[in-house]
C-alpha positions in Angstrom: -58.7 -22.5 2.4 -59.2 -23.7 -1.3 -57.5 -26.7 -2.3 -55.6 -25.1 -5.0 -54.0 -23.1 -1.8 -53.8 -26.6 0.2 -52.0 -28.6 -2.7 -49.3 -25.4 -2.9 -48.8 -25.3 0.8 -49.1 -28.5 2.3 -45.2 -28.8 2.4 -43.3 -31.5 4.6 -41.4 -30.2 8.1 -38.4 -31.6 7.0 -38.3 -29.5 3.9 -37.9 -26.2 5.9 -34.2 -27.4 6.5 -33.4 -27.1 3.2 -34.5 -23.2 2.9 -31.2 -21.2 3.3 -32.4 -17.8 2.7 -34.0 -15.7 5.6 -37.8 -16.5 4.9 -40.7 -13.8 6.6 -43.8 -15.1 7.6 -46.3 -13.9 4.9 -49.6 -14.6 6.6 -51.7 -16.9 8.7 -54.6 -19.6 7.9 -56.4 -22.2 9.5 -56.2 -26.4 8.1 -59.1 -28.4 8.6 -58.3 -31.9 9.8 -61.0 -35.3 9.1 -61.3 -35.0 12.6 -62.6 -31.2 12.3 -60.1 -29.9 14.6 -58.7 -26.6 13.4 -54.9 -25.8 13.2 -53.0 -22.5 12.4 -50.1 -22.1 10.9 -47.8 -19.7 9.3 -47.0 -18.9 5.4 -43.2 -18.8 5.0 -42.0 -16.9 2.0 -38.6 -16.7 0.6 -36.7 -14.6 -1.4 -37.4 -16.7 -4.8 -41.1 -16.4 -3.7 -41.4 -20.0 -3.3 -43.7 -21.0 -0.2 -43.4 -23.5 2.4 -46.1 -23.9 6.0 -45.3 -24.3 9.5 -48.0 -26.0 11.3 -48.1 -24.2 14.9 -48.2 -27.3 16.6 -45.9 -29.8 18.7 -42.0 -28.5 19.5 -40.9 -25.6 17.7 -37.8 -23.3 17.7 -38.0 -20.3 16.2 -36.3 -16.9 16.3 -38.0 -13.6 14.5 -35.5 -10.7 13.2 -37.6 -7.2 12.4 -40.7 -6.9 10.6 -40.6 -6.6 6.6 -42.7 -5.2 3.8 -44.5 -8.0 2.3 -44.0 -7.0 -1.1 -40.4 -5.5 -1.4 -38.8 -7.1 2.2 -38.0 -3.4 3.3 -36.7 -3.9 6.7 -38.0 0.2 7.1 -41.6 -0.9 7.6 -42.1 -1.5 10.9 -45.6 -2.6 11.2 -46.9 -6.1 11.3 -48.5 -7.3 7.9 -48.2 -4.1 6.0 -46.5 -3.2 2.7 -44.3 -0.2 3.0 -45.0 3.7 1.4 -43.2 2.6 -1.5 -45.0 -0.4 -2.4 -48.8 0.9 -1.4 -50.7 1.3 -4.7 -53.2 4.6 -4.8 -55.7 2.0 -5.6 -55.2 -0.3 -2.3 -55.1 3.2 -0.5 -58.4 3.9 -2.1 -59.9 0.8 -1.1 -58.8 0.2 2.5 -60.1 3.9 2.9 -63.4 2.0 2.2 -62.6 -1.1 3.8 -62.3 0.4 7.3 -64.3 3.7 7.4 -66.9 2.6 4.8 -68.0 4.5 1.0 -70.7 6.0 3.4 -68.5 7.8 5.1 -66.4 9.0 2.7 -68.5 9.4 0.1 -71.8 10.1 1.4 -73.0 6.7 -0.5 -72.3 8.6 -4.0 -70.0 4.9 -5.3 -71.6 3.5 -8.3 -70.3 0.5 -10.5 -70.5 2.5 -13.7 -68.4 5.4 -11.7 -66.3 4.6 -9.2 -66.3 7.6 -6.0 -62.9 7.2 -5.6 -61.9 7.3 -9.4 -59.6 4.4 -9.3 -61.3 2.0 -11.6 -59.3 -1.2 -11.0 -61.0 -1.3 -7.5 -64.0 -2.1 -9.4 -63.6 -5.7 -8.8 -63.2 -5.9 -5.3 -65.9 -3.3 -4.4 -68.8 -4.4 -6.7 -68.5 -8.1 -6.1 -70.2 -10.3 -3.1 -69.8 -10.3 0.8 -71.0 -11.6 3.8 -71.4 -9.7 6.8 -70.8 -11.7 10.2 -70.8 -11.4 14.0 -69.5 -13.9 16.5 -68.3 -14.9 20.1 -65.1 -15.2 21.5 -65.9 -16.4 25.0 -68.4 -13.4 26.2 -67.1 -10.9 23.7 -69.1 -10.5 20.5 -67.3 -8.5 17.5 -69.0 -8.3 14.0 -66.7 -7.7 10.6 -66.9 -8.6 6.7 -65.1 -10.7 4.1 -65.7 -11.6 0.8 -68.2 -14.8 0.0 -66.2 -17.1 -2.1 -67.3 -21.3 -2.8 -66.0 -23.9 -1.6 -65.6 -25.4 1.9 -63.9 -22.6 3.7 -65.8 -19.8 2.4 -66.3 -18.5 5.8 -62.6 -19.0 7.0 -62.3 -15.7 8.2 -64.7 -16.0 11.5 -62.6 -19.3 11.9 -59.1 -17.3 11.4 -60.1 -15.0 14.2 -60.8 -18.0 16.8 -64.9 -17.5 17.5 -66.2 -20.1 19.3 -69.2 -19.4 16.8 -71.2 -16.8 14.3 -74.1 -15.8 12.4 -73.2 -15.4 8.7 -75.6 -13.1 6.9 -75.5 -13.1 2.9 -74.6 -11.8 0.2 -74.1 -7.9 -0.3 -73.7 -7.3 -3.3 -71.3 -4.7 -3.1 -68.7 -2.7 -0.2 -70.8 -0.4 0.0 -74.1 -2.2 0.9 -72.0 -4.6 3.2 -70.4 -1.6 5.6 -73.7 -0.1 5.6 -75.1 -3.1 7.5 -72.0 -3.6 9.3 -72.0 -0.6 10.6 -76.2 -0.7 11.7 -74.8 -3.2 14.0 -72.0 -1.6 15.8 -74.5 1.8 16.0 -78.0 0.1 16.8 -76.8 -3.0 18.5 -73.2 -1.9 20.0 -71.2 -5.1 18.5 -67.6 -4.2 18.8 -65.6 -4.0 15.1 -62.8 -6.0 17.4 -62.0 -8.3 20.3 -58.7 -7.3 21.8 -55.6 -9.9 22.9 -56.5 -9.8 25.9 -59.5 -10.1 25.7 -59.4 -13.7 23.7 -56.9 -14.5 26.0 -58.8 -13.9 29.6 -62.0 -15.7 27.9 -59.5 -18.6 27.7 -58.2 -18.8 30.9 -61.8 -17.9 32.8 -64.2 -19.5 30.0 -67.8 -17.9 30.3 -70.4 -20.5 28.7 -72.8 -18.6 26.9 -74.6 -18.2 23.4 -74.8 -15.8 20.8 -78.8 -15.9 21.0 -78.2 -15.1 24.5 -77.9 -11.3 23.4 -79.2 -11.5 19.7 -81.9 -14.1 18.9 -82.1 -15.4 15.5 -85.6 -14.3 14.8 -84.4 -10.6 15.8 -81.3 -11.2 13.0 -84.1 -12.7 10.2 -86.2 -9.6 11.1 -83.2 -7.2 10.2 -82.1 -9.0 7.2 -85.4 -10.1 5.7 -84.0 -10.2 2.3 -80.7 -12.4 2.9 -79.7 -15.8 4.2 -78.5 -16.4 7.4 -76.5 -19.0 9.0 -75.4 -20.4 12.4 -71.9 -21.7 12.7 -70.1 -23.8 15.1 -66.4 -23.4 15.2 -64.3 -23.2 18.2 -65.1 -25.4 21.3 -65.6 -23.7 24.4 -63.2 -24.5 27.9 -60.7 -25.9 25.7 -57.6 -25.3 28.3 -58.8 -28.0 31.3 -57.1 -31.0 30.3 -53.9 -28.4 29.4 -52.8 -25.9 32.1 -52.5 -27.8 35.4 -53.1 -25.4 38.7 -49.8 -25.1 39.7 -48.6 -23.8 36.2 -47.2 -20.3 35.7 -49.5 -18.3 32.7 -47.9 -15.4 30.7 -49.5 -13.2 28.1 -46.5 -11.5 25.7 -48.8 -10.3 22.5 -45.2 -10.0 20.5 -42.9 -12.5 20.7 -39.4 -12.8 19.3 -39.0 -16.5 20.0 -41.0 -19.6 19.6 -38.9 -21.6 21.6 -41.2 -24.9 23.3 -43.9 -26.6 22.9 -47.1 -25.4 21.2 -50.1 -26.8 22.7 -53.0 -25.0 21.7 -54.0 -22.6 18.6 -57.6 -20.8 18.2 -57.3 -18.2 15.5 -54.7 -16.3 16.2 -54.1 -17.1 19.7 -51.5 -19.5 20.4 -50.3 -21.1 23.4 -47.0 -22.7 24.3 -45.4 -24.4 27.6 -42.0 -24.0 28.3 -41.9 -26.7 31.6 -44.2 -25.7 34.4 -44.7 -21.9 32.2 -47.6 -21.7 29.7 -47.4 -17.8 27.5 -50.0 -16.8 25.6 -49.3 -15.0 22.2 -50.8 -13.3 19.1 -49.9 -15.2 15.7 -51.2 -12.5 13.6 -48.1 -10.2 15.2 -45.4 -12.8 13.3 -47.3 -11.6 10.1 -44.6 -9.5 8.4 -41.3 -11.1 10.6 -38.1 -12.2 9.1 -37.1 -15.6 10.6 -33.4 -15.1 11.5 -32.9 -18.6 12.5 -35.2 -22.0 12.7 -35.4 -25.5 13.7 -38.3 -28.3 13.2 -37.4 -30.2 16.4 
């Protein structure tokens, strides 16, 4: 995260108190501490569009009301972190079209900066404009994905919002298009999986598998493939981070969707978070609060 987005969001507990109107969590991101630990933590935004953080960490009480649009607050959209039909843009349409199923595919690799395939100019921007292509671990399970290369010490904060323990960065693609080509080379040639489920990340937690990426895809294989880009090796997550947490006679719960945060929050990586209600420990997905109205909350 960039420090602009640090110095706006790096609001006191206490302060949530004083929020009267129902907030909804707008997103998810991952602090940094000196110690290089990572936290998650929720975006709260409220009806002035002011903005205020809760770290995902020590006793929390929290109850969620439906899911919202994040533009309008439409109660009607009922998915996590989406707008609703009214507030979608043709141009956001355009692009996720991209995004997800690649220009390849849809346009048979016919998008050029001077003409736009999809005719919808202000996308321009966000198509023709660097990435990074990366794939990574969670336990045994290897997904790859994109996101776009920005400066600054989080640059690659989206591996480290989706919990891998660690990754190969490979960069820049100049454009969309030349980034979901490669992306998808990998998932075809090499069969790298475009996701790694809930519970998945969850039963890599609780039966940790010690392994390494170069187990299945050496680093001279990688440099081979992408002869013309830089590569880099990240360490993020720890592995067998749950020992000195879940004793053996502890009672373990998965519940991807959660209405209440209601105990103690023990452990985060990505957007898996753990709490422990006495003896019970329950797994759930933070990225599923995207999008939720808090109907009532306490900083304990």
């Amino acid at each position: 995260m960039d420090e602009q987005l640090n110095l706006i969001y790096l609001v006191q507990k206490e302060e949530i108190l004083s929020i009267y109107w129902k907030p909804m969590i707008s997103k998810y991101f991952v602090t940094v501490t000196d110690s290089d630990i990572f936290n998650t933590n929720l975006l709260v935004r409220t009806a002035t569009s002011e903005f205020f953080k809760i770290s995902l960490n020590g006793l929390l009480s929290i109850n969620f009301g439906s899911y919202c649009c994040l533009r309008c607050g439409n109660t009607s959209s009922t998915i996590s972190g989406r707008l609703c039909a009214e507030c979608k843009t043709s141009e956001e349409e355009a692009f996720e079209n991209c995004l997800f199923r690649s220009p390849h595919a849809i346009y048979e690799n016919k998008c050029l900066i001077e003409k736009p395939a999809c005719n919808e100019k202000s996308n321009i921007e966000k198509c023709f404009r660097d990435y990074y292509l990366y794939f990574g671990r969670f336990g045994e399970h290897i997904k790859v994905g994109i996101s776009r290369l920005s400066l600054g010490k989080f640059k690659y904060r989206r591996p480290i919002e989706q919990g891998l323990n660690e990754a190969i960065v490979v960069y820049p693609f100049r454009s969309l298009n030349e980034v979901t080509a490669a992306e998808r080379l990998l998932i075809d040639e090499f069969g790298m999986k475009e996701s790694i489920t809930f519970l998945e990340k969850v039963s890599s937690l609780e039966e940790p598998c010690l392994i390494k990426i170069e187990d299945f895809y050496p680093i001279t294989q990688i440099r081979e493939l992408f002869v013309d880009k830089n590569i880099k090796q990240l360490s993020l997550y720890p592995d067998n981070p749950l020992n000195d947490i879940i004793s053996g006679d502890s009672i373990i719960k998965s519940e991807k969707f959660i209405d209440q945060l209601k105990g103690l929050i023990v452990f985060t990586q990505g957007n898996i978070g753990l709490i422990k209600r006495g003896h019970e420990f329950t797994f759930f997905d933070i990225s599923k609060l995207v999008g939720r109205i808090i109907e009532s909350e306490k900083q304990w």
